[in-house]
C-alpha positions in Angstrom: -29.3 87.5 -172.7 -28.6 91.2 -171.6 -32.5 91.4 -170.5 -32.4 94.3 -167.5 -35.8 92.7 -166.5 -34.3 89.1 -166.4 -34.2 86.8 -163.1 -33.5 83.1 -162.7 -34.9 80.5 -160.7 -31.7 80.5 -158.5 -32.8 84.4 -157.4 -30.0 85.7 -159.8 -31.7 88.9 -161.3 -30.9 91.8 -164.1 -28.7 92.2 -167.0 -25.8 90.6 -165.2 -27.5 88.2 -163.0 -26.6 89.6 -159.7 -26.5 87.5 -156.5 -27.0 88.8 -153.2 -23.3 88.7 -152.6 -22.8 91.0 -155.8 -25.7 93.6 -154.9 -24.5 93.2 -151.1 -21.0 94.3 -152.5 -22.2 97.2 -154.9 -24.4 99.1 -151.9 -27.3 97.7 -154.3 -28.2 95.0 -150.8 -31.7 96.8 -150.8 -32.7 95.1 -154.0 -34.3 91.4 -153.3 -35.0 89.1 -155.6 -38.9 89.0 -155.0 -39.5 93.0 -155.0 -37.4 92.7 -158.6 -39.1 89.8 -159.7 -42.4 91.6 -159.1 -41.3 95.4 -160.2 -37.5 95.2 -162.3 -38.0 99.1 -161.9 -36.6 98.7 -158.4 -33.6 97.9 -160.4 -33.4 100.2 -163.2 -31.0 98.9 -166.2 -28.9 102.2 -165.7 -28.4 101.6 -161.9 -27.8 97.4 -163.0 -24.6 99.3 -165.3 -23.1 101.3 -162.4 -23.5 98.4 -160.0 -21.7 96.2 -162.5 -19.5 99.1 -163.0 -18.5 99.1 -159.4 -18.2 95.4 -159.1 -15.9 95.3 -162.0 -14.0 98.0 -159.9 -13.6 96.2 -156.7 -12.7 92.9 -158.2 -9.7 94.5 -160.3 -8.5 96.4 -157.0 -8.8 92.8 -155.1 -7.3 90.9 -157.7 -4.8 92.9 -159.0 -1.8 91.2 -157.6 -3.4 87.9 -159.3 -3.7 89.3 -162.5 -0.3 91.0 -162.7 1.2 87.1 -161.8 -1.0 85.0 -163.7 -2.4 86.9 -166.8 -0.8 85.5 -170.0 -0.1 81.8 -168.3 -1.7 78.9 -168.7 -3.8 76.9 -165.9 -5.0 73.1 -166.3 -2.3 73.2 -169.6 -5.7 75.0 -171.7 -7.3 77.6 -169.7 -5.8 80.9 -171.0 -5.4 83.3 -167.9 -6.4 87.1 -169.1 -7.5 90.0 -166.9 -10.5 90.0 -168.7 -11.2 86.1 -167.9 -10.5 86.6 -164.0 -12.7 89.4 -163.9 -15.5 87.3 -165.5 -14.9 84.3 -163.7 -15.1 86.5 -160.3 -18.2 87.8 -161.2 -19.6 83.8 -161.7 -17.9 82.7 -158.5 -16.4 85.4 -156.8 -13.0 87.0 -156.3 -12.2 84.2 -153.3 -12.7 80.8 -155.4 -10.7 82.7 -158.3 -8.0 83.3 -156.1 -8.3 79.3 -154.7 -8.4 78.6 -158.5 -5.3 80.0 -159.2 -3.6 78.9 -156.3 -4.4 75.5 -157.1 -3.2 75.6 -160.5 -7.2 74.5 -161.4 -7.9 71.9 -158.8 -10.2 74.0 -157.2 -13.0 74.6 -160.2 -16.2 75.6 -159.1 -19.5 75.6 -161.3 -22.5 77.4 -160.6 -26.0 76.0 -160.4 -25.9 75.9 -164.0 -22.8 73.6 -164.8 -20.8 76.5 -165.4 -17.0 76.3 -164.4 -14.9 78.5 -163.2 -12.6 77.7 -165.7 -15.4 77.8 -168.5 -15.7 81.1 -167.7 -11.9 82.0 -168.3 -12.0 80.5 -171.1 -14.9 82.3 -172.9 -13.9 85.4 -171.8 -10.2 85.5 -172.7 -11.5 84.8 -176.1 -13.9 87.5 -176.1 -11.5 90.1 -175.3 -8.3 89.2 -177.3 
């Protein structure tokens, strides 16, 4: 919902509905679900941007080499890969189960706690950004 103040019963909190992984990742592992849920100022919505910024930054680097084979194919005969779709769906799932993903040609599909696929998320994004 782009809410900075936003959390999730699953302790997924801010704007982009950071994990602990993520905000482990970012050098943002001092922000915990509880203070943020209590005080979202712990986690302002301009240091939410650069920490998305830098995860956005990390994933490219890691999954360059997937990206450079795989954008412009498709996976499960429907699921358009783009760069902007396996940067999405490593934010969801992380850059390791993208990587399974498309290494499996699909068979590996995770979904979060919400139903959400992998795939659901390449989808939606590689239509977003055309």
């Amino acid at each position: 919902g782009n809410n900075w103040k936003e959390y999730n019963p699953y302790g997924y909190i801010g704007k982009y509905q950071f994990g602990k992984a993520a905000l482990q990742v970012t050098g943002y592992g001092h922000v915990d679900f509880v203070s943020f849920m209590n005080n979202p100022a712990v986690f302002p919505e301009r240091e939410q941007d650069k920490a998305m910024d830098s995860l956005l930054t990390i994933n490219e680097r890691l999954l360059k080499p997937y990206i450079d084979e795989y954008e412009g194919t498709l996976v499960l005969d429907t699921v358009e890969i783009t760069r902007s779709g396996i940067l999405a769906a490593a934010h969801l799932a992380g850059p390791n189960n993208v990587i399974r993903f498309l290494n499996t040609h699909g068979k590996h599909n995770p979904k979060d706690k919400m139903g959400t696929r992998l795939s659901d998320y390449l989808t939606t994004f590689a239509a977003k950004f055309r």
